[in-house]
N, C-alpha and C positions, 0 to 999 in steps of 0.2 A: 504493500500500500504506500503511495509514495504521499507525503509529508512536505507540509511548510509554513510557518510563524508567520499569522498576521495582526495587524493591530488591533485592538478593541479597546476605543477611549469610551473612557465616560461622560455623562454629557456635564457643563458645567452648571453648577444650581444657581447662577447667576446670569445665563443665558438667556440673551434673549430668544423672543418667541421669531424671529427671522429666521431662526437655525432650524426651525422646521417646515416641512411643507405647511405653505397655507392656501385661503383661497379652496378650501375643500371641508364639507360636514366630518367632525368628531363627535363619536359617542360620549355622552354628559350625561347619561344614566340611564335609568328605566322610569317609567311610569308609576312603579306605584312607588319609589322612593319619594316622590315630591308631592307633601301634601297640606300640610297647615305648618308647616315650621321651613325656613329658608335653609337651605342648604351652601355649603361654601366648596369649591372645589377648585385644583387647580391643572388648566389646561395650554398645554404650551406655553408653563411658563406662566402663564398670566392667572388671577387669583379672580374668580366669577363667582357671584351669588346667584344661586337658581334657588326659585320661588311660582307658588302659582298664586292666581289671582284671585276678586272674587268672583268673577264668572268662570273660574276653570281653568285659563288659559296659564301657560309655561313661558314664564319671562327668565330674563338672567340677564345679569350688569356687573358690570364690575365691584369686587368685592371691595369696596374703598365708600366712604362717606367723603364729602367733598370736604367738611367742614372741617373735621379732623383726623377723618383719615381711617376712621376705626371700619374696622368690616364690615358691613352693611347686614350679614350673615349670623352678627351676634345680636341681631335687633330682631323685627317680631312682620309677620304677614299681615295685611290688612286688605278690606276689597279693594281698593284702589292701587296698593301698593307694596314697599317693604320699607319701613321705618327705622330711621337710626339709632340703636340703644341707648346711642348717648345724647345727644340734645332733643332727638325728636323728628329731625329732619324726613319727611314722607316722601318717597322719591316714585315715580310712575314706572310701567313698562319700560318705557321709551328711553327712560334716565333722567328725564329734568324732575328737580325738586318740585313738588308741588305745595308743600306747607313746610312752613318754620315757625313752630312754637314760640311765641313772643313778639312777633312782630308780624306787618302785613306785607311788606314788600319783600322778593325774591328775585335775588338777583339773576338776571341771564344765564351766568355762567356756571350759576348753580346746579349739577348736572354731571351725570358719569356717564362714561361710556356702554352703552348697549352692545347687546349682541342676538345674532340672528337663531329662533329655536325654534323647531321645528316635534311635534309629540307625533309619532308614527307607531304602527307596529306594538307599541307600548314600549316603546326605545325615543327619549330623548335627542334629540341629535343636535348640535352648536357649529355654527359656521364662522367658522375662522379663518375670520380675514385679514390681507395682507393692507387694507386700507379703510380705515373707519367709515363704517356706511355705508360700505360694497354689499350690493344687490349679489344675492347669491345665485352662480350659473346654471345649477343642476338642481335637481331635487332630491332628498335624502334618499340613499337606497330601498327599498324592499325587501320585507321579509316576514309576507303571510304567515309563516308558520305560527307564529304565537295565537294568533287568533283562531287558525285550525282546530275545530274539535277533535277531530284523530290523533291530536296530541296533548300531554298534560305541559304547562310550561309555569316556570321558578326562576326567580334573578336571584343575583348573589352578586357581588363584590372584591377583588384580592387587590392587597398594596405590595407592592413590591417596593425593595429598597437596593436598586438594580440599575443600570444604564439599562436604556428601551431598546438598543440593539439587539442585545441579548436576550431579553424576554419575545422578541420578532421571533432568535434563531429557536429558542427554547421552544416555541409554540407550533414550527414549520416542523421543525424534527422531533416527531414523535417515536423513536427509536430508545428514548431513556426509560419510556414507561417500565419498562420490563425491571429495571432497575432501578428505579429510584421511586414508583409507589408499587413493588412486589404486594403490599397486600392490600391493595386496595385496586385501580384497575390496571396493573401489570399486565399480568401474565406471563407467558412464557417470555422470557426475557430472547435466547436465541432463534426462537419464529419468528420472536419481532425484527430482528436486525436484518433477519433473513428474507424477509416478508417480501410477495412482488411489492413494485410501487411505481406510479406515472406520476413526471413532474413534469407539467407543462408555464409556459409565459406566455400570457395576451397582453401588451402594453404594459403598463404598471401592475397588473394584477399575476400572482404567480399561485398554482392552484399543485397540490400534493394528493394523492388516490394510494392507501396501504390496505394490500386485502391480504387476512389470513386467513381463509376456509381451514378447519378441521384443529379450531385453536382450541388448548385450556381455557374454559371461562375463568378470569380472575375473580376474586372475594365478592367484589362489588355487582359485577353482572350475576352472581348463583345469588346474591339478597336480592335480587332486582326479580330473575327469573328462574323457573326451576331447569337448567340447562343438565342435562346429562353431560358426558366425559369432555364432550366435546363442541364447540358454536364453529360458525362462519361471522368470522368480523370481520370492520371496515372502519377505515378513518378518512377522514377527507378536510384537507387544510385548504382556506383559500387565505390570499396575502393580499390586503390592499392598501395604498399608501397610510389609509387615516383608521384602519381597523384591521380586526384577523376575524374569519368565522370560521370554526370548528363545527364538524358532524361526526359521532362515533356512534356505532351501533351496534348487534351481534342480532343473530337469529341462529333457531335449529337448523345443525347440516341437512344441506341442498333443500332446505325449505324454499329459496327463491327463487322464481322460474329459471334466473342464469345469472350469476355472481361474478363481474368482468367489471370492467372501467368504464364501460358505457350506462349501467343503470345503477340507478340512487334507491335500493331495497327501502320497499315500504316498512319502516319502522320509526320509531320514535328517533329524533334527532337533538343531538342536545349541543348548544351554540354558545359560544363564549364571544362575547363583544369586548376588544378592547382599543383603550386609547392607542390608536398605529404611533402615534410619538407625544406621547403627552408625559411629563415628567412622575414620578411615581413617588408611593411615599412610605414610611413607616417600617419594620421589620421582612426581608425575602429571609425564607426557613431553610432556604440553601445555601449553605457556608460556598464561599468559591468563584463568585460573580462580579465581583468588584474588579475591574479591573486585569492590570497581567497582560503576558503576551502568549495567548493560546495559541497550541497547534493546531493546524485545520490537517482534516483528514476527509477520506474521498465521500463520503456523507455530506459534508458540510455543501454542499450545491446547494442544498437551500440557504443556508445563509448567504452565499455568494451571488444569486438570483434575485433573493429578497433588496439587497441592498444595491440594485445595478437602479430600479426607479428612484430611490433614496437622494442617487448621487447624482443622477442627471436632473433631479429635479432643486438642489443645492448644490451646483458642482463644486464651491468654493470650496466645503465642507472637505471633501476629496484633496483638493489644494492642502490644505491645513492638516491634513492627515500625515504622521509619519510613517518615516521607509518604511516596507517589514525587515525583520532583522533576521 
């Protein structure tokens, strides 16, 4: 297996939001996280408050009060608005101030920066743009499935404490399961590595297919389902600049008319939405990610694929990047 050191920096926590793609929807939650209390979150760098309204509606501004600055996210929802914990300041959808407690005049400039959100699907979605005020090109993706009654569906949340490179590479190659959750959904660790697998690239999107017909069910799928010795799995990654969606599934061997790379077996699908470069925060449970100068080996094509839209779409980034050694 031929071998070679490349770099892997981490991002800087003082970076600005230029260092990532913009000008394209990021995922900002789900649906039911936002409901009578503001939420604070940070994306690309920049610190947003998501709130809903009282008609229902999913706003989000910048997390900042003009007046002093405190997070707008530690203050309270109101119909009209979200309110500043500390003087009072009621700010609208839009960002302009619309009351200041103690006085009647408000000045102009009173007023934070908005952002474009979009409640789909039961997925939040935040467009971040590269110019205040830009009209957004596209429209958030799709993705019927939550709403399907042939499936059950559940959000959930992880912080990583990680450069977002690597949590890309972590999430493209799913080749560790076997070894790094053995008992939860592993399984056999060398079918996994063995596994076929089709990696193909449309534009920026780079899309991964692992089928193992006649696998151990790991811990988690025999709680799920009564699986005899053996399943037919599947995994299926897609890469796209501003998010990752996963599908994993198993069914009873040769239960599916034909189990190939051309068809998506009618089973429950289970999807992970994440920020494609949104700074991350709090404790990763994997010692090992910080950093270093990792060997790549002949697997690693997905990381190497993942990051070819990355770099054309920031080429500087690449510029800045040191030699491999």
């Amino acid at each position: 297996m031929n071998t070679a050191s490349i770099p892997v920096r981490s991002i800087r926590k003082s970076g600005a939001a230029a260092r990532f793609p913009l000008d394209r929807w990021y995922v900002a939650g789900f649906s039911s996280e936002i409901q009578d209390q503001p939420i604070g979150r940070t994306f690309l760098n920049q610190k947003v408050v998501l709130f809903r309204t009282g008609g229902g509606e999913i706003a989000a501004l910048e997390d900042r009060c003009c007046h002093r600055s405190l997070p707008l996210s530690c203050g309270t929802v109101e119909a009209h608005g979200v309110r500043c914990g500390y003087h009072g300041l009621l700010y609208a959808p839009s960002g302009q101030c619309l009351e200041i407690p103690g006085q009647e005049r408000i000045p102009p400039k009173a007023r934070v920066r908005s952002y474009q959100v979009v409640e789909k699907d039961r997925i939040v979605w935040i467009w971040m743009s590269r110019d205040d005020g830009s009209v957004p090109a596209v429209e958030p993706p799709d993705y019927p499935h939550h709403d399907d009654p042939r499936y059950k569906f559940g959000s959930g949340m992880y912080h990583y404490d990680a450069p977002w490179q690597l949590i890309h590479d972590n999430l493209l190659d799913l080749s560790h399961l076997g070894y790094v959750h053995l008992k939860t959904i592993g399984g056999n660790a060398r079918l996994h590595m063995n596994a076929p697998m089709k990696v193909t690239q449309d534009g920026d999107t780079v899309k991964v297919i692992r089928l193992m017909p006649g696998s151990p069910p790991p811990p988690t799928y025999r709680a799920a389902w009564p699986f005899g010795e053996t399943c037919d799995r599947w995994q299926e990654i897609e890469f796209h600049v501003s998010h990752l969606a996963i599908w994993t599934g198993a069914m009873e061997p040769g239960s599916g008319a034909k189990l190939d790379y051309n068809l998506y077996i009618d089973a429950a699908r289970t999807t992970i939405w994440g920020d494609g470069a949104g700074e991350t925060r709090v404790q990763f449970a994997q010692l090992g990610f910080q950093g270093g100068r990792p060997t790549q080996v002949e697997f690693d094509i997905f990381a190497r694929l993942e990051r070819q839209p990355l770099q054309r779409l920031y080429p500087d980034e690449r510029r800045r990047a040191p030699a491999p050694g």
